[in-house]
Each structure stands twice: as structure tokens, then as C-alpha cells.
N, C-alpha and C positions, 0 to 999 in steps of 0.2 A: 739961644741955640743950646745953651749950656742943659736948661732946664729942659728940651726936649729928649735930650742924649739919656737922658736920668730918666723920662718916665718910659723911654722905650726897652731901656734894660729891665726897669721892675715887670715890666710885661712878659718879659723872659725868661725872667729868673726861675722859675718852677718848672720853664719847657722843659720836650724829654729831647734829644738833638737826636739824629741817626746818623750815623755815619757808615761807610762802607769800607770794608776791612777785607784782608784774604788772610785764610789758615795755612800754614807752610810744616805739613806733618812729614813724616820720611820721605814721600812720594806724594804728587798733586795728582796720582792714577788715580782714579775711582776703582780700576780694578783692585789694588795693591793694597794687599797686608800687609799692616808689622808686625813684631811680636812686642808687647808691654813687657813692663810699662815703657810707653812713649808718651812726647810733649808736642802739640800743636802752637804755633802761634797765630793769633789774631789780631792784625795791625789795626789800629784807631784812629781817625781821625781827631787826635787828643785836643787842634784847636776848636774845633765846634763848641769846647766848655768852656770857650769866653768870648765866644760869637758876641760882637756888639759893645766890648771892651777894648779901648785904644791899648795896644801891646805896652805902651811905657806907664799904663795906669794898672795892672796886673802885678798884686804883688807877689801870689804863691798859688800855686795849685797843686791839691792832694790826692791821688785816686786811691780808689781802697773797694773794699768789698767786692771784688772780682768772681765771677761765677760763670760758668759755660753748661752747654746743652751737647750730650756726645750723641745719642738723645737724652742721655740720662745726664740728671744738674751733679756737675765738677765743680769746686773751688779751682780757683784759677791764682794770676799773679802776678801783677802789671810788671812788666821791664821794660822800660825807657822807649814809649809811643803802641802797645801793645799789649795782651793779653798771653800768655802762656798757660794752658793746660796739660796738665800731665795725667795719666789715666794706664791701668789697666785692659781697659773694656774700650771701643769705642764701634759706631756703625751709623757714620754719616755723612752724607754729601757734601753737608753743608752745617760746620761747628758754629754754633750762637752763643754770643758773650756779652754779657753787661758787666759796668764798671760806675760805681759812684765816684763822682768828683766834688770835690769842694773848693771854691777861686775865691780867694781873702785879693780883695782891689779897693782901689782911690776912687773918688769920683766928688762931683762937683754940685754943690746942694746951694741954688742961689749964688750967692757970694763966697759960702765957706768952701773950703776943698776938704772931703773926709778920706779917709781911708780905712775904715770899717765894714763896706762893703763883703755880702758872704753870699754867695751862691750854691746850690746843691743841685748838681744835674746829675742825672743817670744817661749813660752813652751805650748804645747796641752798635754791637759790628757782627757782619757775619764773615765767615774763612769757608777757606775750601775741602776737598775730603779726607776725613781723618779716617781710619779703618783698623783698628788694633786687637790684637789677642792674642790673652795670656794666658790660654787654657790648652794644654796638650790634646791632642783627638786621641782616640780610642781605637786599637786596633782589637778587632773582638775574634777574627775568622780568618783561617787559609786554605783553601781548596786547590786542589791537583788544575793543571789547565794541558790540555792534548794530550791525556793519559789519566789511566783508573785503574785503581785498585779491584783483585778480585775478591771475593765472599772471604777470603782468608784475610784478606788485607793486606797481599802484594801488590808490588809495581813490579811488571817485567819487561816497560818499554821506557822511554825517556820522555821528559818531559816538562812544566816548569809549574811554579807556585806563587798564588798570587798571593798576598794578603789584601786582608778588607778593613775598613774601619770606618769610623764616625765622629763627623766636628760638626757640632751644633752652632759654632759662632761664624768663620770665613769659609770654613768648608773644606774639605780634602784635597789638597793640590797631590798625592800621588803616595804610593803604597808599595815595599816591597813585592818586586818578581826576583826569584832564582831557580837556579835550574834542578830539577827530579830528575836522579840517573844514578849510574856505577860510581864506583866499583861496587859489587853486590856488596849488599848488607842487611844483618838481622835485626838491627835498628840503627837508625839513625836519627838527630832531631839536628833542626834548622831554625834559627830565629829570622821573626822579620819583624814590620810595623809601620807605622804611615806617617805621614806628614801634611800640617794643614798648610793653608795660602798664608798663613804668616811663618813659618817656620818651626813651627811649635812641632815635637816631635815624642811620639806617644810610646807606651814603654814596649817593649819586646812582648811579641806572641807567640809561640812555640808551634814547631807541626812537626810531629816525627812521623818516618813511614820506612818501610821493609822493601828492598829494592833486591829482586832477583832474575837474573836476565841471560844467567846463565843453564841450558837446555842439563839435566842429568846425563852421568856418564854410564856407559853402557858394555859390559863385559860378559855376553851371553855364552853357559858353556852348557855342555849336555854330556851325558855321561857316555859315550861311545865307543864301541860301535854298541849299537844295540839290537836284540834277537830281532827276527824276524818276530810280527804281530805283538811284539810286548808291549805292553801299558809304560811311556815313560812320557816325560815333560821336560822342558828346556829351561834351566835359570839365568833371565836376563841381565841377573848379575849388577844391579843398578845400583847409585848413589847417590848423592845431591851436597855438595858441601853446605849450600847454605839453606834455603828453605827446607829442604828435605824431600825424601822421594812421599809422593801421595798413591801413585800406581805402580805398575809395572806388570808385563804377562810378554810371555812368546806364545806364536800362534794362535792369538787371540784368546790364551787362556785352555785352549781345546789340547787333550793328547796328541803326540807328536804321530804322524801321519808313519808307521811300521808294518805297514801293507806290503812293500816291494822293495827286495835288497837294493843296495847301491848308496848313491848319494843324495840324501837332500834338504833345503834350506829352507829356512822359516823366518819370520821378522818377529824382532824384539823390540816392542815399545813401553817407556818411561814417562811417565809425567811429573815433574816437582808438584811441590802444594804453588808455588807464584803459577804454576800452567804451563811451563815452559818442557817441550814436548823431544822426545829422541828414538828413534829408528837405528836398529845395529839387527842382521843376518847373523841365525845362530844355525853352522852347520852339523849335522851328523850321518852317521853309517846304519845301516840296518844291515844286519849279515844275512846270509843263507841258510833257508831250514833247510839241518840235519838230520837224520834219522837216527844217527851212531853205527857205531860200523858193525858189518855182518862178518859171518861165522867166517873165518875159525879165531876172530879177535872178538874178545867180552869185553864192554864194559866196566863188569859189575865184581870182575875179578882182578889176581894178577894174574896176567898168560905166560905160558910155562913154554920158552920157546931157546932152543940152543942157540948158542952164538953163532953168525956164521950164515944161518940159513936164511929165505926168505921169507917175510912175512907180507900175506896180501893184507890191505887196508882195503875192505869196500864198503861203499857208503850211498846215500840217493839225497840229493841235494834240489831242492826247491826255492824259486825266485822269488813267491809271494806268498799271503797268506793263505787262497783259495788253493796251493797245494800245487801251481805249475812247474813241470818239471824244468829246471837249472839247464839249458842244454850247450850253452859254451863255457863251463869254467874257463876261464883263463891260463893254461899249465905254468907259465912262466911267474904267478901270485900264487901257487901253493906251495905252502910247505911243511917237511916234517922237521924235527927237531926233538932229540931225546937228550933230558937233565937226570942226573942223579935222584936215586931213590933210594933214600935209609933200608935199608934190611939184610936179615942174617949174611946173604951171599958175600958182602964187600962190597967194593966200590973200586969202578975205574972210570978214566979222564972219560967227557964228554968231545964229541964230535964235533963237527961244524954242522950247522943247517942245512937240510937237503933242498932241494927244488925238483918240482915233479918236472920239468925238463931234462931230468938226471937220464943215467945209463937206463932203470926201469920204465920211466914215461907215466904219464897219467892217459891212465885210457877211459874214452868216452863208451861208454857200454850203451846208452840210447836210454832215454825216456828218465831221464836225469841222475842213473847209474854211472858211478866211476869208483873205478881202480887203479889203485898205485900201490906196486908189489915193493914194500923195501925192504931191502939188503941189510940186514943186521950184522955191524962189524963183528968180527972174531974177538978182536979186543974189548967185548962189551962181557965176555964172561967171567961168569964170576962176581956179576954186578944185577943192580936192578933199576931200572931207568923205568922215567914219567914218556912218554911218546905225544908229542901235542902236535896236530894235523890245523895248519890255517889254510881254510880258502880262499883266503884273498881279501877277507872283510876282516879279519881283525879279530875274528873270534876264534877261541882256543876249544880242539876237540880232544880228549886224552884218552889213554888206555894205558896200562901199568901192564909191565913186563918184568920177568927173573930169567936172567940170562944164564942156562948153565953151558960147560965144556962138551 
């Protein structure tokens, strides 16, 4: 019995054994990264290296030269029934490991009993999924997402930022978003970047942009009143704190409409360089053509007129540019008004403003003629006074006077 025990283990001795093993890495997911370096274990069935040796004839057994497949060959590390691999790198289902053994045993030869006995097995086990990586991913790109930039390269609506990147090992588990908005600004820069399924986390990407979202302000003024048919234009008056104004016009750029006295309104529009658009009403006056006043008051002189007496003001007054005649002044909007005028004669106080509702009256003479007779005080001689005639628009009509006693 002895001697068959002996020749079934020499038949053995060279087997290779297999045994079955499971790897125990961070996670038994097949989904699941780690990040390296990590260590997998691969449990062995470490008795199969003396398969066919009675346990009390076994005197030592030695494992050594450990090696694993992540798919790529690992040195490995036997502790106490198993393999441990450590790795960087790893992408596999299913980790493979060998292990040499060597079992120094007794055994019984005939009659002697020896204990020189040497055995050399190589043992395979395979483990479960290892999946590891130690390489940060790449964030390379960040584009606008539900908002765009105009040809200037603003933002003038809100919106968010994605980053993009790249992992050639587990793969991108997810990437900076944040949000694109106010408060306006001339620059701004935003870092983001991404992260793989093992946690590896890739370095900062930069994305700056110009965010303006506020419309230009708008201060439209016009020089008024203005003549009847004169050439004038409106300034919108516009500003931009932050991108700055790129347009701006009243009246669509066109001369201000001085066709027909009275009032009227025009639109002012603005654009910043981000796009962002503003509307403001610029008003103004157009007065009434004048002729200047008829005989016996000039112009073009001083009038030589005592103190005291009347003087008529007559004049022809028209509503539009084609020359129709003015045929309701208003009497209650004219008036006269006489200031001091340097010259030899002296100088005395000025009066208060008259209104052609006065004791004289404005009278409608028909086909746009009117007359208002004014009373030159007694206490104006001795003096020389400016005489300025409004009709109600705003515009100043004059004639110079020397008041003597």
C-alpha cells in the first residue's frame, strides 16, 4: 500500500493544479473605477500543492514567484492563502495569477521512511473585476450652452458653461457646468474641468467672456425751439458703461421734421456693441415764420421814439414752411419784454413783461397779420432798451429803441 502511495505522487509531481480563486479589488462592480495605485486579491486554493500528501507527512511549503494578468503581467505577492497585486493601470473582468510552490515532505520508500521529498507546482487562480486608473483625463474645451456670443464677443443673455474633456482609460464620468450671466462685465474668466469614473481629476481650463446685458442709457436733447424749416437734428445723448455705445441716431438719422410750428416728437435709438437696444422720445418746438416787423419800427436800426408814446409792433406770421398764414396766435403766449441797452442816453430800471392781453390787445388783422400797439413807459427816457416780441414759441424777435423826453 505503502509503495503505491509513492508511485501515485511521482505521477504528480510535475502536475500543474488549478484552482479557483476570486479577486477582492475596491469594488466586485464591473462598472467601478479606482484610482491607483490599488491592490486586488486572488484567493488560492493553496492545498492543491500537496494534493496526495498525508497533512502529517508535509513538512514545509514555499510560494514564490507570483505574477498576475491585469491584462498586462503584474508581479504580485503571496499573503497567507492568496495573491495580492498592486498596479497603477488595470481593465479586467477577470485578474489571472500564478504562483510557484515548492512542498519539502516524508514519504515512505519500501521499508525506509524519507523525508527528502521536493515538489515544484505552479498553481493558477483567477479573481474577480479589477478596474483602476491613475491617469487624470483632459479637459481640453468650454462652450456657451443656451446663449451665444455676438461677432463682438458678447453675452447679453444668461446662460451656462459646459466643459469637455477626454479619458482614454475608464472614461469621463462628468465635467464642469456653471452658470454665464451678470453682473455685466468687460472680462471675466471661469475655471472648470472634468473628472474620470475613477476619480482622477484633470487640471483646470480657463473660459473668459464679456457679459453685457444691460440696454444703453439714453438722454435725447435738441436745441430748441427751432425756426420754422431750419436744417437741425436731435442728439440721443447715449452711453454704455460697459461694452460701449456701437450706434445711436434720432429720427432715424434723418433731419428733424421743421415743416410746421408747434410741438413734436421723434424716437431715439441706441445699440451697445453686446446688441442690447434702447428707445427714449426726443421732444422739440418749431416756432413761427416771422417776417420782422413793419414800418414805422426797423430792424436794422435804433428807433428814435419818446418816452411815453405808442409804439405799433406789426408783423405777418406763418405756421409752416409753404408760407400759410399763422391765423390764431394765441394772445394770452405773446409777449413783449424790454432789457437795458448800453448807450449814450443812460439808463433806467426795466419793467415787467408785457402780455398781449394787456390794456393794448393783440389784434388779428387777417391773412396772418397782427398788431400789438405798445405803450412805452414815461420812465423809460432817457434810456435805450432791447424790445424782444415772443410768440408763444420760444423764439426771440428784437428791435432796439432810444427813448428820449
Amino acid at each position: 500500500m505503502k509503495r503505491r502511495w509513492a508511485a501515485g505522487l511521482a505521477a504528480v509531481a510535475a502536475a500543474v493544479v488549478l484552482a479557483a480563486g476570486a479577486a477582492t479589488p475596491a469594488s466586485a462592480d464591473d462598472d467601478v473605477w479606482v484610482r491607483g495605485p490599488a491592490s486586488a486579491y486572488v484567493a488560492f486554493d493553496s492545498g492543491a500543492a500537496t494534493v496526495g500528501i498525508p497533512a502529517d507527512e508535509v513538512e514545509h511549503v514555499t510560494f514564490y514567484g507570483a505574477r498576475c494578468w491585469t491584462p498586462w503581467e503584474e508581479l504580485g505577492d503571496w499573503v497567507g492563502g492568496g495573491v495580492v497585486v498592486t498596479t497603477d493601470y488595470a481593465d479586467t473582468d477577470a485578474v489571472s495569477c500564478t504562483v510557484e510552490a515548492i512542498v519539502d515532505y516524508c514519504y515512505w520508500e519500501v521499508f525506509f521512511h524519507r523525508c527528502d521529498g521536493v515538489r515544484f507546482i505552479e498553481l493558477h487562480a483567477t479573481g474577480g473585476p479589477f478596474h483602476v486608473d491613475s491617469v487624470s483625463p483632459t479637459a481640453y474645451a468650454a462652450h456657451p450652452v443656451g446663449t451665444y456670443a455676438n461677432a463682438s464677443g458678447w453675452y447679453r443673455s444668461p446662460g451656462s458653461i459646459q466643459w469637455v474633456g477626454s479619458d482614454s482609460i475608464s472614461g469621463i464620468a462628468e465635467c464642469t457646468t456653471t452658470g454665464l450671466g451678470g453682473p455685466d462685465t468687460a472680462g471675466r474668466t471661469v475655471f472648470g474641468g472634468c473628472t474620470d469614473l475613477a476619480g482622477n481629476r484633470s487640471g483646470s481650463f480657463a473660459f473668459a467672456y464679456k457679459y453685457d446685458a444691460t440696454p444703453p442709457v439714453l438722454a435725447p436733447s435738441v436745441a430748441s425751439p427751432l425756426a420754422l424749416g431750419a436744417t437741425a437734428a436731435a442728439d440721443p445723448g447715449a452711453t454704455d458703461a460697459t461694452s460701449g455705445v456701437a450706434t445711436s441716431s434720432c429720427n432715424g438719422g434723418a433731419p428733424l421734421d421743421t415743416s410746421a410750428a408747434g410741438t413734436h416728437t421723434v424716437a431715439c435709438t441706441a445699440t451697445d456693441v453686446a446688441g442690447n437696444t434702447a428707445t427714449a422720445p426726443a421732444t422739440y418746438l418749431v416756432g413761427y415764420g416771422f417776417s420782422g416787423f413793419g414800418d414805422p419800427v426797423r430792424a436794422d436800426e435804433v428807433n428814435q421814439v419818446k418816452a411815453g408814446r405808442a409804439v405799433p409792433l406789426t408783423f405777418h406770421v406763418t405756421s409752416d414752411a409753404a408760407g400759410t398764414p399763422a391765423a390764431d396766435l394765441d394772445a394770452a403766449k405773446v409777449t413783449v419784454r424790454a432789457t437795458s441797452l448800453s448807450c449814450d442816453l443812460g439808463d433806467t430800471p426795466n419793467l415787467i413783461t408785457e402780455t398781449a392781453t394787456g390794456a393794448s390787445g393783440l389784434q388779428n388783422l387777417g391773412g396772418g397779420d397782427y398788431r400789438f400797439v405798445w405803450s412805452s413807459p414815461k420812465s423809460y427816457a432817457g434810456s435805450c432798451k432791447l424790445l424782444t416780441v415772443d410768440l408763444g414759441d420760444g423764439i426771440a424777435h428784437t428791435a432796439q429803441f432810444a427813448f428820449t423826453r
